[in-house]
N, CA and C atoms as an extended XYZ file, in Angstrom:
507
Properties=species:S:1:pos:R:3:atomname:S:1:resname:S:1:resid:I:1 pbc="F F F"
N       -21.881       12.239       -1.073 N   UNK     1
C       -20.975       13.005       -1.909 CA  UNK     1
C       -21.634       13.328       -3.253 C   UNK     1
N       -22.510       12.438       -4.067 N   UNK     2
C       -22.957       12.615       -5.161 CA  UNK     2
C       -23.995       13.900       -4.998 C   UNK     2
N       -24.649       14.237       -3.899 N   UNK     3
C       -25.802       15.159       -3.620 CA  UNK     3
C       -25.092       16.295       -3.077 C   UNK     3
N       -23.712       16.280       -2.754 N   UNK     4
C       -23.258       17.643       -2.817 CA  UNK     4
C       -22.185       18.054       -3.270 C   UNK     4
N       -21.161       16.807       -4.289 N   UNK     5
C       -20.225       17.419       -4.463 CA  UNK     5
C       -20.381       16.348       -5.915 C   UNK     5
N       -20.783       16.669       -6.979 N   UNK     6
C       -20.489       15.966       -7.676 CA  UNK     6
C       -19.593       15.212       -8.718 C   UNK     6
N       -18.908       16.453       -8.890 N   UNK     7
C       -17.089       16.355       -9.669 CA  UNK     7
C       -16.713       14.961       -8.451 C   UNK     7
N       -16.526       15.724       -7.401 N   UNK     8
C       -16.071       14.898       -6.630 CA  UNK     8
C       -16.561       13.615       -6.345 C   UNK     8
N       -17.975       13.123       -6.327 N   UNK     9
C       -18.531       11.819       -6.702 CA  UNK     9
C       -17.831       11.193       -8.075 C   UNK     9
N       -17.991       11.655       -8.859 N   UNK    10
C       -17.424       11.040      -10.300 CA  UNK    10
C       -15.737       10.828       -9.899 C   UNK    10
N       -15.032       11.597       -9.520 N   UNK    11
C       -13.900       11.020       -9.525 CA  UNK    11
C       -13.647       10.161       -8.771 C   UNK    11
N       -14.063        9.809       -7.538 N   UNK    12
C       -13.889        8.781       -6.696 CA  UNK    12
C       -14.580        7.285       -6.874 C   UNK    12
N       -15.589        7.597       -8.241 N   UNK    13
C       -15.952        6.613       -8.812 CA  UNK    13
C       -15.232        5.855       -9.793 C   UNK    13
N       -14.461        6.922      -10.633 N   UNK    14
C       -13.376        6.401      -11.284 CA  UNK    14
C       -12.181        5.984      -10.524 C   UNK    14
N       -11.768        5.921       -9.338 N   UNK    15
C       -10.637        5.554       -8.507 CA  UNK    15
C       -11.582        4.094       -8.552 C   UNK    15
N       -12.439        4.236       -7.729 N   UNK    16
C       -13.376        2.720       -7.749 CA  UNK    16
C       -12.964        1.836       -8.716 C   UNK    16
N       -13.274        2.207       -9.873 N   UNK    17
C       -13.269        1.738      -11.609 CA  UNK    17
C       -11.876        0.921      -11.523 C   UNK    17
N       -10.856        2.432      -11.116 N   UNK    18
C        -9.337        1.864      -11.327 CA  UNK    18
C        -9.015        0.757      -10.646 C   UNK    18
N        -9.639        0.350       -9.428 N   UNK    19
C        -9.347       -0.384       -8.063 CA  UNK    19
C       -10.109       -1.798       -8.787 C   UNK    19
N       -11.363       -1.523       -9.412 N   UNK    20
C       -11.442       -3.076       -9.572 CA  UNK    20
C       -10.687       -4.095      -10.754 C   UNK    20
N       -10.565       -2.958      -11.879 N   UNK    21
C       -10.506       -3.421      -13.036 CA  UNK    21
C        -8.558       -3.913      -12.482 C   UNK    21
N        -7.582       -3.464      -11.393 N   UNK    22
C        -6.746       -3.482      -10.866 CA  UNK    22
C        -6.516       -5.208      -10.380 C   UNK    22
N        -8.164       -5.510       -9.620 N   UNK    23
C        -7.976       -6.852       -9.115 CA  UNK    23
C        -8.356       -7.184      -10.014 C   UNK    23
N        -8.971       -7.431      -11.045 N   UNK    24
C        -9.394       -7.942      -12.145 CA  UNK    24
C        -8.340       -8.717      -12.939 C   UNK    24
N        -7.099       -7.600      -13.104 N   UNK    25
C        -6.461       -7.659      -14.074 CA  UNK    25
C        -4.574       -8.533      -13.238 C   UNK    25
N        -5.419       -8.754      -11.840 N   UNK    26
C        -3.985       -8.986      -10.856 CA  UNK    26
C        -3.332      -11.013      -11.012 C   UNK    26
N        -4.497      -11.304      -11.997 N   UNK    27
C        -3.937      -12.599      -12.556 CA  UNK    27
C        -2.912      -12.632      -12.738 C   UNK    27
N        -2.398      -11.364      -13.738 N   UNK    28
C        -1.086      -11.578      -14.427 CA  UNK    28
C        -0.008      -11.575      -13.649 C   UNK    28
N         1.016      -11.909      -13.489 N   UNK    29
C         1.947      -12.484      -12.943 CA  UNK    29
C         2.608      -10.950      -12.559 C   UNK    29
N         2.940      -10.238      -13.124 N   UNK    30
C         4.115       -8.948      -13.232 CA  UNK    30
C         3.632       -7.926      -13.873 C   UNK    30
N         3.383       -6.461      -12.929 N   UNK    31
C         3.124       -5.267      -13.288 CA  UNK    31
C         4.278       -4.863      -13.152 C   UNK    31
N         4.297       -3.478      -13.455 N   UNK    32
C         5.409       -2.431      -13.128 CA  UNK    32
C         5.703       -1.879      -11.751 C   UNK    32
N         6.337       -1.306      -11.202 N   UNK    33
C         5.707       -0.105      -10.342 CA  UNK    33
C         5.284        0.727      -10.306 C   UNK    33
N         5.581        1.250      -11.673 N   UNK    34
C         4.584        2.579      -12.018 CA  UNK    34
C         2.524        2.373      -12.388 C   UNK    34
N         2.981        1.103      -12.410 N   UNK    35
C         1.000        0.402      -12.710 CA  UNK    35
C         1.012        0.430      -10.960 C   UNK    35
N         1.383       -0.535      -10.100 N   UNK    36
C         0.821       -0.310       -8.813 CA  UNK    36
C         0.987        0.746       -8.078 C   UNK    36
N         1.796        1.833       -8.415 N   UNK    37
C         1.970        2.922       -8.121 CA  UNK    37
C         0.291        3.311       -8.487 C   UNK    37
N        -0.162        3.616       -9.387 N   UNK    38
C        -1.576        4.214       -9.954 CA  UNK    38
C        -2.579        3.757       -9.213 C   UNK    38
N        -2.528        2.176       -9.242 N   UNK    39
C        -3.251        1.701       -8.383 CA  UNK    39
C        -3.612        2.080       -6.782 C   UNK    39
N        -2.495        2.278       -6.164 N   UNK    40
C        -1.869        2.531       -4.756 CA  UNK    40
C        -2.368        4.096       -4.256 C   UNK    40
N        -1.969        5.089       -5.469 N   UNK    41
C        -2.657        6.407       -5.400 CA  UNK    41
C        -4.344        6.830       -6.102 C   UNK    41
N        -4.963        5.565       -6.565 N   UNK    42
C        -6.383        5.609       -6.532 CA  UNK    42
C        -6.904        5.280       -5.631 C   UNK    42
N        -6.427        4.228       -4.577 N   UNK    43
C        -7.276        4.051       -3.451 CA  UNK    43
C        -6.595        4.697       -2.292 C   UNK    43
N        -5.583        5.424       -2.192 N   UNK    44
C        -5.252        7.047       -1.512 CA  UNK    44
C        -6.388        8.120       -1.681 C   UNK    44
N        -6.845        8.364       -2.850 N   UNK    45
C        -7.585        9.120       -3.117 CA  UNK    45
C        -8.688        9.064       -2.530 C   UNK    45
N        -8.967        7.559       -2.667 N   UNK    46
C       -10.787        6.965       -2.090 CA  UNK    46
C       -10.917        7.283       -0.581 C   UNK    46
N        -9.731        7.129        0.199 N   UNK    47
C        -9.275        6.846        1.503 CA  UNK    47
C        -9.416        8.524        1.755 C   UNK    47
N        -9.137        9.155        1.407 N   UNK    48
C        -8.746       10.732        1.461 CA  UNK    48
C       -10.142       11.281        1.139 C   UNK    48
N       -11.026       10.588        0.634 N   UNK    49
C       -12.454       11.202        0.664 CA  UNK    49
C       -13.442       11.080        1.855 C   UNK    49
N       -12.420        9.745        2.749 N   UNK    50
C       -13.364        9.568        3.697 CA  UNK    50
C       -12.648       10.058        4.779 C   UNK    50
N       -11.384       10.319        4.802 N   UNK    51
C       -10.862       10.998        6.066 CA  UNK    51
C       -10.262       12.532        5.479 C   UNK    51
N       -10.482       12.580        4.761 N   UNK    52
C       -10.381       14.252        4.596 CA  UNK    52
C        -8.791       14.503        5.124 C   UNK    52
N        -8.567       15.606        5.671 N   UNK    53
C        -7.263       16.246        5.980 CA  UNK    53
C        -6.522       15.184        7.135 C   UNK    53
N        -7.028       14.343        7.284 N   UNK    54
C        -6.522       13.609        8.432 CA  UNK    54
C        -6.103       12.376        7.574 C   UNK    54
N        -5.571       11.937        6.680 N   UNK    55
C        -5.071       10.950        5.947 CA  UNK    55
C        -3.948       12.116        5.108 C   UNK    55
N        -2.616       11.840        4.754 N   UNK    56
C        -1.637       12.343        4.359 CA  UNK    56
C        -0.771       11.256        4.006 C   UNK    56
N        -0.553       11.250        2.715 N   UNK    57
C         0.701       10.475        2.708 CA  UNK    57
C         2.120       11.026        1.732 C   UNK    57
N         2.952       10.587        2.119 N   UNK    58
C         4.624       11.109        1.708 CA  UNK    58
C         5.128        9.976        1.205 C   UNK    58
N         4.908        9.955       -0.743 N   UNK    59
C         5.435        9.242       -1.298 CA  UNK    59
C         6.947        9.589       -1.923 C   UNK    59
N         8.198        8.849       -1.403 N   UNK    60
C         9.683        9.039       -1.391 CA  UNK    60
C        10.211        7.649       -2.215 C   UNK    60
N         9.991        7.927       -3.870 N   UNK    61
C        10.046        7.160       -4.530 CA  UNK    61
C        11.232        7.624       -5.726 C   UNK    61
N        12.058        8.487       -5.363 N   UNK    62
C        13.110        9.065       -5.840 CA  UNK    62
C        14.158        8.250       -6.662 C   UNK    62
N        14.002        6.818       -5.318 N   UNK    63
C        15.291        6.032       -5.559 CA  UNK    63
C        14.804        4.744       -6.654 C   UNK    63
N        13.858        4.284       -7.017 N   UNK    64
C        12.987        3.695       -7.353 CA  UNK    64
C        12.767        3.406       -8.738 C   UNK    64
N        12.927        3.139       -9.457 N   UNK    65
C        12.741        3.122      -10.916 CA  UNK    65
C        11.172        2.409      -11.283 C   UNK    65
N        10.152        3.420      -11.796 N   UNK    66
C         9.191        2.752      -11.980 CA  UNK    66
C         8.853        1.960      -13.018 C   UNK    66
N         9.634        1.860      -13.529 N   UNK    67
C         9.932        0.483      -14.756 CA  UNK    67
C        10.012       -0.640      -14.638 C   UNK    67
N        10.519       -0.982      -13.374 N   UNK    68
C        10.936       -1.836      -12.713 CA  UNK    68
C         9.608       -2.934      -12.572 C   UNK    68
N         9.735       -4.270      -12.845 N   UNK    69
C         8.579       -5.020      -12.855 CA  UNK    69
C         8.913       -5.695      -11.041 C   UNK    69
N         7.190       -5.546      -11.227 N   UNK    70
C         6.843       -6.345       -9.554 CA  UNK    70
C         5.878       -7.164       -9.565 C   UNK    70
N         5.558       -8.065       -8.669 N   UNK    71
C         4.011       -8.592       -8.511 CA  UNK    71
C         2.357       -7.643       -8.244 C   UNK    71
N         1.581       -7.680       -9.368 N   UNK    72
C         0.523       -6.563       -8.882 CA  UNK    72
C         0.144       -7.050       -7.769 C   UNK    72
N        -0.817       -5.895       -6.950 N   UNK    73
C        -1.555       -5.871       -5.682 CA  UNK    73
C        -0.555       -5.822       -4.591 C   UNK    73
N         0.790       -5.596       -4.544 N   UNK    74
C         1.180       -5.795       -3.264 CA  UNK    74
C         1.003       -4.911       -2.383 C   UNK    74
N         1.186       -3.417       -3.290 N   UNK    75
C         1.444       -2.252       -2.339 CA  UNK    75
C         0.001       -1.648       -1.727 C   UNK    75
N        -0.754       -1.540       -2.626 N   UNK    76
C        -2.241       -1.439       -2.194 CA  UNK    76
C        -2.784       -2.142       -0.904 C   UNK    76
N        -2.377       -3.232       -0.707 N   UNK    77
C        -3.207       -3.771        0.609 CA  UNK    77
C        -2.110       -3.673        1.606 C   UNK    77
N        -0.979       -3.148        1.574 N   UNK    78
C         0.127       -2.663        2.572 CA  UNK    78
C        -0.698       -1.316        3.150 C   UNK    78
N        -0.970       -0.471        1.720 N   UNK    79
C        -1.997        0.637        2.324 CA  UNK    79
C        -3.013        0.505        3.074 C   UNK    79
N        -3.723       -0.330        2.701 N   UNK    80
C        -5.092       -0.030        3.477 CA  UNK    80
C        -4.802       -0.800        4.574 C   UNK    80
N        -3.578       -1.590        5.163 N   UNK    81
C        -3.749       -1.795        6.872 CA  UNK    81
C        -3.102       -0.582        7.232 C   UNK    81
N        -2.434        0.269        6.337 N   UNK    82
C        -1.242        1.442        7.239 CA  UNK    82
C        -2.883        2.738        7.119 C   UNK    82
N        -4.113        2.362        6.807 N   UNK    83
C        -4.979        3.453        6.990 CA  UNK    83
C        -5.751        3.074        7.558 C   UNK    83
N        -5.964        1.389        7.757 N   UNK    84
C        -7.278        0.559        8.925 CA  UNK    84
C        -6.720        0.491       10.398 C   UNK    84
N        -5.164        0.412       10.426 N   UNK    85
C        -4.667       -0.278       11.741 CA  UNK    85
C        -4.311        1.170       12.273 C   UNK    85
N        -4.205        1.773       11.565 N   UNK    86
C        -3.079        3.353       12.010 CA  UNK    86
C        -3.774        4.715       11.715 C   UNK    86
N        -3.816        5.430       10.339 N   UNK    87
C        -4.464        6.267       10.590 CA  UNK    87
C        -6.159        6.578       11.555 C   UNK    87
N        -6.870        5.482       11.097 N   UNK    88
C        -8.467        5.444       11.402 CA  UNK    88
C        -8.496        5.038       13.120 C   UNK    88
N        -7.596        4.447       13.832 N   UNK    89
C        -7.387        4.894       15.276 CA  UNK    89
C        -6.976        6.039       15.635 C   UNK    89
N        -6.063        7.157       14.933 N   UNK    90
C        -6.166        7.968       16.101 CA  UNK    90
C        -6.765        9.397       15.256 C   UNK    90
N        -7.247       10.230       16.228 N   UNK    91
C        -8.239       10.922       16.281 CA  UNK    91
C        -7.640       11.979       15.194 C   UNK    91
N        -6.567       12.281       15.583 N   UNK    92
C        -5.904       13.643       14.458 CA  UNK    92
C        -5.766       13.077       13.254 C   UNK    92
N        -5.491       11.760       12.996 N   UNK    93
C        -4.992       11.245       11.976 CA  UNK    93
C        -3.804       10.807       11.618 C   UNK    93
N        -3.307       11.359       10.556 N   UNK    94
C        -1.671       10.792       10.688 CA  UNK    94
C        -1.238       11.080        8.943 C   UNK    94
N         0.070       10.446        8.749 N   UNK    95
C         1.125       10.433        7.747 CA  UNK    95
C         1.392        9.070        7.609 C   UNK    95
N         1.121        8.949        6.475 N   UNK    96
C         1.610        7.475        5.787 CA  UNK    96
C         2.904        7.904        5.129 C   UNK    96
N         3.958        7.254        5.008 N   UNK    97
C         5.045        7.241        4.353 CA  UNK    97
C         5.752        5.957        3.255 C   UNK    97
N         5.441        6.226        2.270 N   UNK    98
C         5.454        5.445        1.286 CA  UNK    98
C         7.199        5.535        0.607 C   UNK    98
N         8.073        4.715        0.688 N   UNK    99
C         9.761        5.015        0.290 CA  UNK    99
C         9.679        3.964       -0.454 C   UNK    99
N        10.699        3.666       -1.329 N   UNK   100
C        11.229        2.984       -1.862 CA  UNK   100
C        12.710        2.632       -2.934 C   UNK   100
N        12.995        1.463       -3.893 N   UNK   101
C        14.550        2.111       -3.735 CA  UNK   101
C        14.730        0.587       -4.804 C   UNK   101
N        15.912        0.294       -4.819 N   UNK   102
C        16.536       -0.467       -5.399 CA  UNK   102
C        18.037       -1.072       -5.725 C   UNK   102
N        18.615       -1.523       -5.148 N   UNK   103
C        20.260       -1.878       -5.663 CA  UNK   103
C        20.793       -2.372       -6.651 C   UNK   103
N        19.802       -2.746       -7.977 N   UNK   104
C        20.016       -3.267       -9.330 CA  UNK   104
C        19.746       -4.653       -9.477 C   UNK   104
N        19.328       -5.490       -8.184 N   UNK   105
C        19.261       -6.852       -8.016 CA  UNK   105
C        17.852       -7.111       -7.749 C   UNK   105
N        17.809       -6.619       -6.614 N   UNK   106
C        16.870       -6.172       -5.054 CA  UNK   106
C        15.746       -5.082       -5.675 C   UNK   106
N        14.210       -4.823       -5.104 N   UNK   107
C        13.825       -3.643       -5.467 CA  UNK   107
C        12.776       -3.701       -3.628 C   UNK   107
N        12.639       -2.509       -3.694 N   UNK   108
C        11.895       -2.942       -2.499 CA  UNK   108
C        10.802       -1.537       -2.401 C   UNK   108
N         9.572       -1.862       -1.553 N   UNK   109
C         8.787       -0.415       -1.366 CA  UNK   109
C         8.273       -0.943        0.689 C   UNK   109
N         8.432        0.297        1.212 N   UNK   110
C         7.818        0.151        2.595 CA  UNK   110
C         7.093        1.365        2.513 C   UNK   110
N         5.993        1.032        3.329 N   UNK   111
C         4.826        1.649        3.942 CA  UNK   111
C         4.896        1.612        5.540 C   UNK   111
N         5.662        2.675        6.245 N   UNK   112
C         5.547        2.678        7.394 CA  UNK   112
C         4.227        3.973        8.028 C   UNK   112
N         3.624        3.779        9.039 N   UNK   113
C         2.117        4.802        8.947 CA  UNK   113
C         2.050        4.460       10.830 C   UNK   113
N         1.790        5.681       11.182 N   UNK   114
C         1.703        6.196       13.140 CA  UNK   114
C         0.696        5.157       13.891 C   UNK   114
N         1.099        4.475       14.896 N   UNK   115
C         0.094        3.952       15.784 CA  UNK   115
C        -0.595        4.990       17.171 C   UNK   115
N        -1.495        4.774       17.526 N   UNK   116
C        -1.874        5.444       18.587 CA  UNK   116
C        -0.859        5.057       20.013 C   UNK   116
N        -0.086        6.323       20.367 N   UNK   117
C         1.027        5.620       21.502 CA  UNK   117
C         0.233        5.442       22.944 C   UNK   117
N        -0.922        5.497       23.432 N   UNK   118
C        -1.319        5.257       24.733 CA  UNK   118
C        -2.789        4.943       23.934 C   UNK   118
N        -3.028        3.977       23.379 N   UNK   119
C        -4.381        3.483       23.081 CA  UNK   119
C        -4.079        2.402       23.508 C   UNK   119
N        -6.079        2.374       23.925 N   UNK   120
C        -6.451        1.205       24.225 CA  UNK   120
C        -6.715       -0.194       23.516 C   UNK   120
N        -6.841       -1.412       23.937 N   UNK   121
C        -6.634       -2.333       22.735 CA  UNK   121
C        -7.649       -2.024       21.813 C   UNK   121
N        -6.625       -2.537       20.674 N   UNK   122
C        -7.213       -1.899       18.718 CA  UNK   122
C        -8.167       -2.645       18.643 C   UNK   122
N        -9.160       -1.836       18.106 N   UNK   123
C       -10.911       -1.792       18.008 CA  UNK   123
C       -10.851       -3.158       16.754 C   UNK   123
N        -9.942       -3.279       16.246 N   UNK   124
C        -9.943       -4.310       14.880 CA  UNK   124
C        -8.347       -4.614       14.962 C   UNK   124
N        -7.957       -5.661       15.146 N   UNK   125
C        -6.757       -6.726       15.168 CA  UNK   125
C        -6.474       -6.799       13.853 C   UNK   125
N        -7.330       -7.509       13.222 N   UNK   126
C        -7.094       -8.378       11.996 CA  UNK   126
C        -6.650       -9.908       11.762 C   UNK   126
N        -6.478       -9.974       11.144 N   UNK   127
C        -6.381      -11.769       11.084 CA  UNK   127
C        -4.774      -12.079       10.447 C   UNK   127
N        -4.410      -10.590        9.570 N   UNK   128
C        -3.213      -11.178        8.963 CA  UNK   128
C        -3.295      -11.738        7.461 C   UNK   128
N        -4.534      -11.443        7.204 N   UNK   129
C        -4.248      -12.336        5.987 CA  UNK   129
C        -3.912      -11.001        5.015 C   UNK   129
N        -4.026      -10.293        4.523 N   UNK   130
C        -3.539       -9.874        3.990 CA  UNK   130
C        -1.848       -9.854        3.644 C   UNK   130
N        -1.034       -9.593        4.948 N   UNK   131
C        -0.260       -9.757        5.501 CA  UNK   131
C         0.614      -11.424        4.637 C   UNK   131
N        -0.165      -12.288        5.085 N   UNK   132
C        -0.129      -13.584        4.610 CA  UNK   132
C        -0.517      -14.115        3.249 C   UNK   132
N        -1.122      -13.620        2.703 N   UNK   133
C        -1.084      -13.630        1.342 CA  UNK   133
C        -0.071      -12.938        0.486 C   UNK   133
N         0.413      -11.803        0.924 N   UNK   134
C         1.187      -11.207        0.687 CA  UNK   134
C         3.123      -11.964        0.648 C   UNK   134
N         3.617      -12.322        1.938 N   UNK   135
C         4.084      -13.559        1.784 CA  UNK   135
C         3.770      -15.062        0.705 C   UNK   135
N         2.882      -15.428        0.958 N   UNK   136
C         2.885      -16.754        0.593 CA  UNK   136
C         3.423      -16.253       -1.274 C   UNK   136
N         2.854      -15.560       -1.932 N   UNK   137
C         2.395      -14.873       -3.219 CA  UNK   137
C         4.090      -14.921       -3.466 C   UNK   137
N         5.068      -14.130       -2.062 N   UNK   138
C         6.368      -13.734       -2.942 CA  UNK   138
C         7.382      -15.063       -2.574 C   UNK   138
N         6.561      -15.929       -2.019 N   UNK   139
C         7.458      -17.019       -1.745 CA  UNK   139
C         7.221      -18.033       -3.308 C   UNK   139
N         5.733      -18.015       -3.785 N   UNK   140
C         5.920      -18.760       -4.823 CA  UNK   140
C         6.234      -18.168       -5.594 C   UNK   140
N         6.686      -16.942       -6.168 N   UNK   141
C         7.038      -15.887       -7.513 CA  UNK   141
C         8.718      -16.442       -6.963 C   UNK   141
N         9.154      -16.063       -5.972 N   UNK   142
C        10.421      -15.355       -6.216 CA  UNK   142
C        11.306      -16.893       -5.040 C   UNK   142
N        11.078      -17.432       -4.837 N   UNK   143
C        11.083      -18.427       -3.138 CA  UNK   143
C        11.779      -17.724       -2.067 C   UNK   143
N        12.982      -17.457       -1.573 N   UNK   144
C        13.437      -17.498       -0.583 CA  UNK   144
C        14.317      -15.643       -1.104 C   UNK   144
N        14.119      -15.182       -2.354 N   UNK   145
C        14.159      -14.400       -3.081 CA  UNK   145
C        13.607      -12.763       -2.197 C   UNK   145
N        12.657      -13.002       -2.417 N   UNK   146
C        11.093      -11.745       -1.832 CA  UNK   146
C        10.829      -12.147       -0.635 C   UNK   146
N        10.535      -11.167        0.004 N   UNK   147
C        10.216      -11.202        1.474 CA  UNK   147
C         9.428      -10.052        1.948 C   UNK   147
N         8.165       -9.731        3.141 N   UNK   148
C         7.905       -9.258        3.933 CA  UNK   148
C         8.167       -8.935        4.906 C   UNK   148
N         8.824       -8.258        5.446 N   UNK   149
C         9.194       -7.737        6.647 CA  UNK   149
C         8.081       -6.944        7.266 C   UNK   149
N         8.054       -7.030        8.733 N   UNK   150
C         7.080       -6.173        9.394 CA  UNK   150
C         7.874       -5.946       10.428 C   UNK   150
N         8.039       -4.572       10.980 N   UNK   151
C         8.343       -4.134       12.454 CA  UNK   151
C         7.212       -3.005       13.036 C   UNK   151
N         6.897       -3.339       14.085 N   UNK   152
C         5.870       -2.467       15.343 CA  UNK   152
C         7.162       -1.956       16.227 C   UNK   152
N         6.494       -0.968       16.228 N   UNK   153
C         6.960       -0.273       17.839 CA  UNK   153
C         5.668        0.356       18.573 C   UNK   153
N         5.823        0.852       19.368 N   UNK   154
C         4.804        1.807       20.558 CA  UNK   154
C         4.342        2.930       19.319 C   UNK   154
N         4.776        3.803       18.609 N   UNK   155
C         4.586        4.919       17.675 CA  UNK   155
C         4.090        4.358       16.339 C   UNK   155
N         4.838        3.009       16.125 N   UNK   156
C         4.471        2.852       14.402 CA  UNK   156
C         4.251        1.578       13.524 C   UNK   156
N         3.746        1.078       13.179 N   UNK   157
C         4.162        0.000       12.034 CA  UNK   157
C         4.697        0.396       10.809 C   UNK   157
N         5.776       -0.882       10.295 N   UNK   158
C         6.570       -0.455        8.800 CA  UNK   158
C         6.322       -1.696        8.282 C   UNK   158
N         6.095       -1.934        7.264 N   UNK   159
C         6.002       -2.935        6.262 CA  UNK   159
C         6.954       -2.653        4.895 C   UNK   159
N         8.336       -3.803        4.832 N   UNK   160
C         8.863       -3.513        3.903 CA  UNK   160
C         8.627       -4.746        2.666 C   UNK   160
N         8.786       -4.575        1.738 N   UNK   161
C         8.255       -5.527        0.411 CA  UNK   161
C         9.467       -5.696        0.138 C   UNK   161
N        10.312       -6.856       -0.795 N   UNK   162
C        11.469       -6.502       -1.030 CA  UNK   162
C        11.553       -7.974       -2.166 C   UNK   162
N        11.970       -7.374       -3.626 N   UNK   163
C        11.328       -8.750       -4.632 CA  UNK   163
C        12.444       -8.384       -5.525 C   UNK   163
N        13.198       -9.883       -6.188 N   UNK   164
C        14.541      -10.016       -7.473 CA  UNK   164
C        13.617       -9.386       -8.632 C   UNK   164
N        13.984       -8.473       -9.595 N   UNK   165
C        13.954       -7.891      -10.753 CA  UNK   165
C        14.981       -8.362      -11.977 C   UNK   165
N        16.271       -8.501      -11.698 N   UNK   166
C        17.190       -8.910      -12.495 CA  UNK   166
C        16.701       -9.733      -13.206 C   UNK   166
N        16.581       -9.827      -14.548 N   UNK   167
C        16.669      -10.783      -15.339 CA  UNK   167
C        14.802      -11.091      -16.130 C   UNK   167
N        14.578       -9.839      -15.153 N   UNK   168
C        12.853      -10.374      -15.754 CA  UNK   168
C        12.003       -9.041      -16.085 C   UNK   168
N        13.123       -8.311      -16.780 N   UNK   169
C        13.229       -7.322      -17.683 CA  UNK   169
C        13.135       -7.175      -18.848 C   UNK   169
């Protein structure tokens, strides 16, 4: 990319930049959503350099208040299994769908993204940890509070996040 597109090298270097200084800075206990939001759409960007028109995503964040404080890093590594497990198997590509929302108590964001419906077994499983870190993280912030949800079907995986805000405003 640097030898033929160079704007475009530099900016995906600065997504880089954003992505580390992101884990760098993921000590702290409570970002916003509008910080992992930034985060979440810099490594969209990175992802979108390497799959081109075949990575799409539909962020439906309407309901959502990005003020709203969360744990950093969650939504970011929700992404990159809804672009390792889902888009990067099937050949056309796909739509990530990024929603989210809130009831004044409750705040929540899901990442649901297309599985291949007649593929053969997935070239990369995974181990889960992401997945599992992700848990363990909202069990000690929030205990019985925050939760991960995951549902598969034949067409899709959804991953919903779902963490108390009240009071830590």
């Amino acid at each position: 990319l640097a030898d033929t597109d160079s704007p475009r090298a530099a900016s995906a270097v600065e997504d880089l930049a954003d992505l580390f200084r992101a884990s760098l800075a993921a000590e702290r206990m409570v970002a916003t959503v509008a910080t992992e939001l930034e985060v979440a759409k810099a490594y969209v960007r990175l992802e979108q350099e390497r799959h081109g028109s075949r990575l799409q995503v539909n962020w439906d964040l309407t309901a959502l208040d990005t003020s709203v404080p969360m744990p950093p890093l969650m939504l970011q590594p929700l992404l990159e299994n809804a672009v390792y497990h889902g888009i990067e198997r099937l050949p056309e590509g796909g739509c990530i769908t990024v929603a989210g929302g809130s009831d004044g108590q409750l705040a929540w964001l899901e990442v649901a993204n297309p599985l291949p419906v007649h593929a053969p077994a997935p070239l990369h499983t995974g181990h889960q940890e992401a997945l599992a870190n992700i848990r363990e993280r909202l069990s000690l912030l929030y205990g019985g509070r925050g939760s991960l949800q995951t549902t598969a079907s034949t067409t899709g995986f959804t991953a919903r996040l779902c963490w108390p805000f009240t009071g830590n405003r």
